[in-house]
N, C-alpha and C positions, 0 to 999 in steps of 0.2 A: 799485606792487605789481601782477604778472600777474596776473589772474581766471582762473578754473576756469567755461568758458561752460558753461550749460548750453544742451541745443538741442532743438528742439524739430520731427522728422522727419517726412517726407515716406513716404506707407501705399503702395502701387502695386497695383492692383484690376486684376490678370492673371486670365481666367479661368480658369489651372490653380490659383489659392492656396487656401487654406484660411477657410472661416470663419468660422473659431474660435482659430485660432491665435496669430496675432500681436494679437488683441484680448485675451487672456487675459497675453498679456506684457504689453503697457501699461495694462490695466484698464481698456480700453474697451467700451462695449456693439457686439457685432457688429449690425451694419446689415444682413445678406444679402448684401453682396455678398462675394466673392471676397478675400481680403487675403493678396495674396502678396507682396509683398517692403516691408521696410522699409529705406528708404535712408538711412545717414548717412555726410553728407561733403561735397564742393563740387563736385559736377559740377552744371555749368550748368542742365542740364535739370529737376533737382531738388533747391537745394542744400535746407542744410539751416538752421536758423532761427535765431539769437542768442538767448535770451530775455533780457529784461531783470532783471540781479539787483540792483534798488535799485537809487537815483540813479547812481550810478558805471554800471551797466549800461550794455551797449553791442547794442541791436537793429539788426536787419535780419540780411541771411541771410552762413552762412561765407565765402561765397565775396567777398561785398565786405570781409570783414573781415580774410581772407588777401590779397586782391588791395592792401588800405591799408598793412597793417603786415608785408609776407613774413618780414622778417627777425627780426623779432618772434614774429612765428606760426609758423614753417617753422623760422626757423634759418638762419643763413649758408649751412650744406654742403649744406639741401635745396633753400635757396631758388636757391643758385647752379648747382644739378645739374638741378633740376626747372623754374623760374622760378617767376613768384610763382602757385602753383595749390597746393593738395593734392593727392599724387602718387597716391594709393588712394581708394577705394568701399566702405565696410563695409555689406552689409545683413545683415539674417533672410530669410530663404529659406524661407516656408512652402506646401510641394507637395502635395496633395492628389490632382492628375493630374500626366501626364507634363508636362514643357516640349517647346519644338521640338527636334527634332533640327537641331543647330547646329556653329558654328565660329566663334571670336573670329579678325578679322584679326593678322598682323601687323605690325612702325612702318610698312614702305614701303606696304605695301597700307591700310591706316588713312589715311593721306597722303594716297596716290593717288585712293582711292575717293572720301573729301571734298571734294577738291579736284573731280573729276571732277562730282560730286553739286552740289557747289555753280555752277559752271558751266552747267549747265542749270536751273538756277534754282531746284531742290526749296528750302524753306521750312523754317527747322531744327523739326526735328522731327516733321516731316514722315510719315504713314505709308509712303511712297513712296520713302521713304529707305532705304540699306541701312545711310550710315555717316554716323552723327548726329554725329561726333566724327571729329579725327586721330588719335585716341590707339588702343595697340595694347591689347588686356585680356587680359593671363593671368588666372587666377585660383585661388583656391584655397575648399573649401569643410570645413569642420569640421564634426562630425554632432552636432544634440541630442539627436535619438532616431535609431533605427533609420533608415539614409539608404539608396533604392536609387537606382541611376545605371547610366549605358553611357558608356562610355570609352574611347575607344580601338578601335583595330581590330586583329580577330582573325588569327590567319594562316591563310591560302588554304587549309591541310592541315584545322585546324580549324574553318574555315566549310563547306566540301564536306561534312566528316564530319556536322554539322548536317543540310544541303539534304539527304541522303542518305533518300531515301522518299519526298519531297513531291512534288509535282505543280502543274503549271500554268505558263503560259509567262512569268512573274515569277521563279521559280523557278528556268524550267530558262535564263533568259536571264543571271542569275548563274553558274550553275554551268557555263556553256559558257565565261564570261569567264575563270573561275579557271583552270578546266582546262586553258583556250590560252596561259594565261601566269599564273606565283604570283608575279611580282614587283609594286614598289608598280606598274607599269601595269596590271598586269591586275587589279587592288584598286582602282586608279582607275575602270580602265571598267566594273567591276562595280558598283560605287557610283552610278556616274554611267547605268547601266541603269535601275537604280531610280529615280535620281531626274528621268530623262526620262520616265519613265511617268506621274506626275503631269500632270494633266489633258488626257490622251490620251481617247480616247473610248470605249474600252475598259479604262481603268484600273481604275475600282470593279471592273469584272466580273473584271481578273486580282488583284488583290487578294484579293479574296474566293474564289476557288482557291486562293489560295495559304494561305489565313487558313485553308479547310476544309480543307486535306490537315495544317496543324499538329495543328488541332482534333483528328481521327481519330485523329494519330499521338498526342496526349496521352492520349485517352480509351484507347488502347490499351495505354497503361504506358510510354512511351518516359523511354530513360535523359537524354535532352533535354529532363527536365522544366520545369527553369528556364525554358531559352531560349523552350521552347513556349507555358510562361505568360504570358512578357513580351509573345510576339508577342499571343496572344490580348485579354492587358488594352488593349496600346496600341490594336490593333483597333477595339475593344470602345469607347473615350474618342474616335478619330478614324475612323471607319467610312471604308473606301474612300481610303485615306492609305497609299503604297507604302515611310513610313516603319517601320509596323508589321513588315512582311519584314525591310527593312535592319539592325531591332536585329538579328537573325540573324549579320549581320560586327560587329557590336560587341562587347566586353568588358560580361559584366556584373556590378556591385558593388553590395555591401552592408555599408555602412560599420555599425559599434557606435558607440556615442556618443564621444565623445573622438574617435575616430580620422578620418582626413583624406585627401584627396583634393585633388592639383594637376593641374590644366589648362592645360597650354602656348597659347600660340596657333596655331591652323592643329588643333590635337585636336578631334577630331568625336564630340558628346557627347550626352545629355540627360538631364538629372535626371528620376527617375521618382516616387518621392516622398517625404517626409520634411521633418524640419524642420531646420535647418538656420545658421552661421551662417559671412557667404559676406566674401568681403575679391579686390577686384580691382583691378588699374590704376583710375586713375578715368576710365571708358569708358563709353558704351550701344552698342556697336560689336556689333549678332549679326547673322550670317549664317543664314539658315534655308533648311533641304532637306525640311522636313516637319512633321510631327506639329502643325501650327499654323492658325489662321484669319489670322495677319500674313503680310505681305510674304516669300517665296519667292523665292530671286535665285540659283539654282541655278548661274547663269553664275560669281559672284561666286566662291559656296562654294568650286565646285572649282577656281576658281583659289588662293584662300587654304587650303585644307584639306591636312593633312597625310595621305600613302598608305601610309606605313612602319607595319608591324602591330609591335605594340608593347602590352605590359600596363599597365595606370596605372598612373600615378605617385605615391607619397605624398612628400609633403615631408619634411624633417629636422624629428624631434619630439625637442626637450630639455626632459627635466624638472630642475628646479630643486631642491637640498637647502634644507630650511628649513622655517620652519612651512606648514603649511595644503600644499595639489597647485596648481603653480604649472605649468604646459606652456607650453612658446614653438615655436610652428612658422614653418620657415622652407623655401620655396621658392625657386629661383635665378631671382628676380628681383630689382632695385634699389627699385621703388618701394613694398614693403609686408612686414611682419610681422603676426603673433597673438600674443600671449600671452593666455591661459587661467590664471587665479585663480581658486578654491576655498577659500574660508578662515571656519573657528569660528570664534566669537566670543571674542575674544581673542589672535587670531592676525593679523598684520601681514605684509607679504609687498611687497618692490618690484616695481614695476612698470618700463619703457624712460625713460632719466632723459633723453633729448634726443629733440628732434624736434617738429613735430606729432600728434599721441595723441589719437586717439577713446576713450574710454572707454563703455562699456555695460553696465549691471546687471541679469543674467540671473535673479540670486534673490538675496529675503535685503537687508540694510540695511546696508549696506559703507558707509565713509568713505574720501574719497580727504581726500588730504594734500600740499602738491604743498610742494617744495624751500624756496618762497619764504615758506612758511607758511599760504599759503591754503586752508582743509577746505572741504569740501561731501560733503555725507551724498547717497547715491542711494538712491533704492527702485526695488523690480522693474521696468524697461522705459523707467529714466530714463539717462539718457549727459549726456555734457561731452566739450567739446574742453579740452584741455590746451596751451597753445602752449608754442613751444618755450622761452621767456621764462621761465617758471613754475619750471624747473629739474627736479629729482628726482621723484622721484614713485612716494608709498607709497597702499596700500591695506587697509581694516582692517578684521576680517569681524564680523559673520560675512554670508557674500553667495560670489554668485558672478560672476564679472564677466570679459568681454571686454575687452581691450586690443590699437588698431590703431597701428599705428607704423613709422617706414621705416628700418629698417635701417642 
């Protein structure tokens, strides 16, 4: 008979996270430090832990358990598409400040860069690393509360109409970019203005011109409210960081709860804050252009970064007839789904009956039930991997629960 593992994940103490957040999911006492992302899944770096359920239990971490049995745990069609890994990364994503302004590789440059990285000797995991992995990360992020972000880049008409009043030579070395070309080259070299000005020797000081002509133009009423805030806040978390300007060519969004956001690879982003729960290749692969105290590979970014302005993306959101709000989103990639469970108490609702399946209990004292007849009760911030062995797979509320799964 398949077991319903439960696991036991990995906190990630970024100093942008929250905290209070992801301690109040799991019911633990916050420590002071920072807790921003909770990982569950089998990347190397962090997998995640078997716990033992009774003699029959089987401990140590997913990643040797998938690597023993793929076909078992994966499934013929994932194991033979993927090889023997878990193809996704499911965390919580608790933001309290901005992240870096980034950009996920994609397969050939993930490839190239590790292989390259490795070659010179960096040490996995290395802070000195730009790409801890081969793998490429799209990703997608689902909002628990109010989520804001940047995404994407704006078109050259409507980034000028922005810079339009400001002052200082941050400023005007964008707006000369666009002006001399609106194609993605000229949204390359404007980008790529910016982020050569990072630790030039007068960069704080054009910064901060550029940061005071937003300030004035907000104090003043400007119909550029948003954008003026973003730049102020980001300012304000990274003083003297010529990423603050850059939100200026980004798209800005503010997701409501339920609603969603996809991330391509080569899309240049940054979560600005919110909580959050996040599903991606299983990757640690970022490119950063700013907003950050890590590693900076500016060379890299703009070679993997996309220049095509372009509005974000949300993924395909199906809801489900039947009891209890049941949501599956789906982005055009191979290795990952969401579905989203909401369900009274007395209400029962399937879940993705093949594959590998993280499961996660967001609220509430849900029962899973998997094909082969194995229950296991969750309470709030507890998860199970479900292998593919297990069969079907119901869930019975009343709870609120994640489910990751590949398609």
């Amino acid at each position: 008979m398949a077991e319903l593992y439960p696991l036991a994940n990995t906190v990630q103490h970024y100093d942008w996270g929250s905290v209070t957040r992801i301690h109040e999911l799991l019911g633990s006492v916050p420590d002071g430090r920072p807790a921003a992302e909770l990982w569950l899944g089998a990347h190397p770096s962090a997998p995640s832990r078997v716990v033992p359920a009774g003699p029959a239990g089987t401990p140590g971490s997913l990643l040797d358990l998938v690597r023993r049995e793929p076909d078992r745990m994966l499934g013929p069609r994932v194991a033979d598409e993927f090889g023997p890994r878990l193809p996704y990364l499911l965390k919580v994503l608790a933001a309290d400040r901005a992240l870096s302004l980034q950009v996920h590789p994609r397969p050939h440059a993930a490839r190239a860069g590790f292989n390259r990285e490795n070659l010179l000797g960096l040490r996995p995991g290395s802070p000195e690393r730009s790409f801890q992995d081969d793998q490429h990360k799209p990703e997608m992020i689902v909002a628990l509360t109010e989520f804001d972000a940047l995404a994407g880049l704006r078109p050259p008409r409507t980034v000028l109409s922005l810079l339009a009043g400001l002052e200082g030579r941050l400023v005007d070395a964008v707006r000369e970019a666009l002006q001399a070309d609106r194609s993605t080259a000229g949204v390359r070299d404007a980008f790529s203005r910016l982020v050569a000005a990072r630790g030039r020797p007068a960069c704080k000081e054009d910064v901060d011109a550029a940061v005071a002509s937003v300030r004035a133009r907000l104090e003043a009423g400007s119909p550029t409210e948003r954008a003026d805030a973003t730049v102020l806040r980001l300012a304000e978390q990274h003083p003297g960081d010529p990423g603050a300007v850059a939100s200026l060519l980004l798209n800005r969004v503010t997701l409501e709860p339920g609603q969603a956001l996809f991330l391509p690879p080569g899309e240049i982003h940054a979560y600005v804050r919110g909580l959050g729960v996040e599903i991606m290749a299983s990757s640690d692969n970022v490119l950063r252009a700013g907003l950050t105290r890590k590693l900076v590979d500016a060379e890299a970014l703009l070679e993997c970064a996309s220049f095509q302005p372009r509005p974000p993306t949300a993924p395909v959101v199906q809801v489900a007839d039947g009891p209890g709000h049941v949501t599956t989103y789906r982005a055009p990639v191979r290795e990952f789904a969401l579905t989203v469970a909401d369900l009274s108490a007395g209400e029962t609702a399937g879940l993705p009956a093949q594959g590998p399946r993280i499961v996660l209990c967001l609220e509430g004292a849900p029962t899973l039930r998997a094909g082969d007849g194995t229950e296991r009760p969750l309470a709030r911030g507890e998860s199970c991997f479900v292998p593919h062995a297990a069969g079907g797979l119901e869930v019975s509320g009343p709870g609120h629960v994640v489910c990751a799964w590949v398609p």
